[in-house]
N, C-alpha and C positions, 0 to 999 in steps of 0.2 A: 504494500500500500504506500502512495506517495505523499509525500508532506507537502501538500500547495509552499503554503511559505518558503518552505526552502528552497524547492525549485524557482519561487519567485522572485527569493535573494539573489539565487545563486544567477539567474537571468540576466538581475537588473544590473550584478556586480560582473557581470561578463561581457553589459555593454558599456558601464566604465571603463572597463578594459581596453574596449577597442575604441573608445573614446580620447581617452587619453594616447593609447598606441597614435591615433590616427594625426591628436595634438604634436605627438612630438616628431613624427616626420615631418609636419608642414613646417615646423619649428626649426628642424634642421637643413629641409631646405627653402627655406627663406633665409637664415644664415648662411649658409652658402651664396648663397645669390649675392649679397649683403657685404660678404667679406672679399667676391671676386670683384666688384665694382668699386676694392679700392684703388686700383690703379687710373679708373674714370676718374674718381673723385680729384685725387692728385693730379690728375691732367687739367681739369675743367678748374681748380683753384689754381692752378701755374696760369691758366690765359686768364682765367677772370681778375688776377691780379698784374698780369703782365700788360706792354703796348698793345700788343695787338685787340684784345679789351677794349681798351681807351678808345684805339682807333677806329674798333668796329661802330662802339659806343658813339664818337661822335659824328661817324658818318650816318649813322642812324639817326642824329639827331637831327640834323641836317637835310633828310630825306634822301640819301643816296642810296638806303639799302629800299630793297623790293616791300613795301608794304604787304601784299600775302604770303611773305618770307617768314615763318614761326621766328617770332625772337625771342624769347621769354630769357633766354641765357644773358640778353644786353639788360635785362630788369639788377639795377642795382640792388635793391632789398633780397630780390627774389633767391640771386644766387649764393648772397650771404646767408639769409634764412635757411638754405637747402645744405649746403657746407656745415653751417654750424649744428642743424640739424644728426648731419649723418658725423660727424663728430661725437655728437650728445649719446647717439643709437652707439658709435664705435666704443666708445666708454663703458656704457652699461653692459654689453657684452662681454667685455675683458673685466670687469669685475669679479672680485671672487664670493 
């Protein structure tokens, strides 16, 4: 004879299980993902801080770059907020 509740336990603790299993691969990768885009990072903060920046920056400003050209990378705030960001995210990972 079977014991509802425990089967019901043992059910409900089986789909924690794969609950959590299924948490920690997305977890690892999205770390991965995460830790290979630090060589992006490093590039994209060498121009956003370098001439060419500047230069894009003021030709932009100026109207010489293509208006349906995505620029969001020329957004002063924007690239700072995103660097500092993935800085923030790079810390709390390497925390112990």
């Amino acid at each position: 004879m079977k014991n509802t509740a425990q089967v019901n336990r043992i059910a409900r603790y089986e789909r924690v299980c794969d609950e959590i299993r299924q948490a920690n691969e997305d977890l690892k990768s999205a770390i991965a993902l995460f830790v290979s885009a630090k060589a992006k990072a490093v590039s994209l903060e060498k121009y956003y801080t370098g001439r060419l920046w500047k230069k894009d920056f003021a030709d932009d400003e100026a109207g010489l770059i293509p208006k349906e050209l995505k620029r969001g990378v020329l957004s002063e705030d924007g690239v700072y907020d995103l660097l500092d960001e993935y800085r923030s995210l790079e810390n709390r990972i390497s925390e112990k």
